[in-house]
N, C-alpha and C positions, 0 to 999 in steps of 0.2 A: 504494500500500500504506500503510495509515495507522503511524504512528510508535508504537512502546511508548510508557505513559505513564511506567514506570519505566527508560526511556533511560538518565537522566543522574542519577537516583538514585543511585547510587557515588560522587558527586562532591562538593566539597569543601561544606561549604553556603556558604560565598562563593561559588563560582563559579558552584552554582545561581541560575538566572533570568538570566545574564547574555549574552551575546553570542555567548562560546564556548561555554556549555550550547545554546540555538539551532542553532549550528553543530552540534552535536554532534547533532542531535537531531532535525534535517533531511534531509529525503529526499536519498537518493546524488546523484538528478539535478541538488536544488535548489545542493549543496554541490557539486559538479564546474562548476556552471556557475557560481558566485562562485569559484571557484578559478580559474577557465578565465580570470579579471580579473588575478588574479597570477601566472599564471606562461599561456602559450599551449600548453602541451604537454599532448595527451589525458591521455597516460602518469601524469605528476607529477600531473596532478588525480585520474586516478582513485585512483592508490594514498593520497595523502593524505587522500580523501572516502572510502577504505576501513579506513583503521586508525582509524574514530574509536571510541568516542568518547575525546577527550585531557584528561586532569587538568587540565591548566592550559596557557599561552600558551606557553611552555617545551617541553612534547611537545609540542606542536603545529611549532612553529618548527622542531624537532630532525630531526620527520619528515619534513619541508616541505623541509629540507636534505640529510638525509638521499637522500629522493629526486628531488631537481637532481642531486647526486653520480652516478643513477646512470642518468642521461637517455644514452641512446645517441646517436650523432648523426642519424640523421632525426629522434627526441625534440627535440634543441638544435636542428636547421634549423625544427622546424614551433612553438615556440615564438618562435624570431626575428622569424621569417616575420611573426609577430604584434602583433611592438615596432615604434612607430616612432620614430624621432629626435627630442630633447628638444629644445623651444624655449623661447626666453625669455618670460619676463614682455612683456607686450604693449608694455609703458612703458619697454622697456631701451633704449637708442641703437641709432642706423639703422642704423651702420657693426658695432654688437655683430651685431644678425639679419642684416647679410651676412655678417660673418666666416663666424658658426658655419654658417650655410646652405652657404657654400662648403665647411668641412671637414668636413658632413655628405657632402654630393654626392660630396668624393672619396671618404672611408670606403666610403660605398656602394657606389661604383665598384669598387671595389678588394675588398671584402670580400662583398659582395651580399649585405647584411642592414644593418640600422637600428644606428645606434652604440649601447650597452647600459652606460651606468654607474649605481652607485649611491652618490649623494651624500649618503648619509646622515654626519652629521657636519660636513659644512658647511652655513654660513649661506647663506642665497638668495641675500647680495648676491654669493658668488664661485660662482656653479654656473656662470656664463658660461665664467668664468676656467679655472676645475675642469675640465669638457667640453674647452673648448679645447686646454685642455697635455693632457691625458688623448689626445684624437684625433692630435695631432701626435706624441705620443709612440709611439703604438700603430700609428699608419701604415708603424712600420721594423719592424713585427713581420713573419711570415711566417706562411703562411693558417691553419698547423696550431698555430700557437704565438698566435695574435689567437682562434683559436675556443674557447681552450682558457680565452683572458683573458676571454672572451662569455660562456663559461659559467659562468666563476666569479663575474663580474658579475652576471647572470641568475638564477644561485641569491642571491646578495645583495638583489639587486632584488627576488625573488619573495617572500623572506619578511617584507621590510622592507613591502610591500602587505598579506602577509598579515597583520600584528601590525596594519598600519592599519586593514581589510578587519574583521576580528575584532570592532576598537573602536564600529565602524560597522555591522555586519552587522543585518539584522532577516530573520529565514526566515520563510517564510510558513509556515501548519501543511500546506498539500497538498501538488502534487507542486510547486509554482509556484515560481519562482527567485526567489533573494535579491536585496535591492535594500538599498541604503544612507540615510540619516537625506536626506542629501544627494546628487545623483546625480552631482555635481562632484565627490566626495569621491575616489571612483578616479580620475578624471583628472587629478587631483592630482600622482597617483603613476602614473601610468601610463610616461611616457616616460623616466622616469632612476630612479626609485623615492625 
């Protein structure tokens, strides 16, 4: 179905032409499937890919949070399902990528989904560090009080891709999905946000 040309006419003239006008402005499919990058749950993408179009980064973000809040749990399981466990920078020490490999493996074991933090606020050099006390600490939880911590993560994580996702985003004008400046750009953020 081709797009309105006055879409995103409502909108502020700064944010005309930008990234999130794009987004805004993009076919449901092309924007559930760039959503479907930050967050794995049908649900959260579609409602987000349905209230557009957003004034600015802000509604977007609000919405984007909004509904993580209100993912049911097979929503949170088929989202997880879709994280997987953050590794180090390739060049971190040997004994770093075993630690965290080991307190990967137990989380897993233990919780049966990928460890989910978001490190926004720390510097690269302690994400090791961060992950690590974060898993050891979260291993004394109990499965309904860890799911509850996944989620809140999860909604963290998802919109800290989306405000990246946004900065990044180019929609194509058909039905065709979105791609980024750079295609490392999501993987960036993919495993801890």
């Amino acid at each position: 179905m081709p797009r309105s040309p006055t879409l995103s006419s409502h909108l502020p003239a700064q944010v005309r032409g930008s990234a999130l006008a794009r987004f805004n402005a993009a076919s449901a499919e092309s924007a559930r499937e760039a959503l479907l990058r930050c967050c794995g749950s049908d649900r959260w993408a579609h409602r987000v890919a349905e209230h557009r179009p957003y004034p600015d980064l802000d509604a977007l973000l609000a919405a984007a949070d909004e509904a993580a809040y209100d993912l049911r749990q097979s929503d949170l399981a088929q989202a997880l399902a879709q994280e997987s466990s953050a590794e180090l920078a390739p060049d971190a020490p040997y004994a770093a990528h075993l630690a965290l490999g080991a307190a990967h493996a137990e989380y897993e074991r233990k919780f049966g989904h990928a460890f989910v933090i978001c490190l926004d606020g720390h510097p690269a050099e302690e994400h090791a560090h961060q992950v690590l006390a974060a898993i050891r600490r979260r291993m004394a939880h109990e499965v309904d009080e860890e799911r509850a911590t996944s989620a809140d993560e999860l909604r963290r994580v998802a919109c800290s891709r989306l405000a990246h996702l946004v900065g990044f985003l180019h929609m194509s004008d058909g039905a065709g999905a979105g791609t980024t400046d750079d295609a490392s750009e999501l993987g960036r953020f993919a495993p801890v946000g």
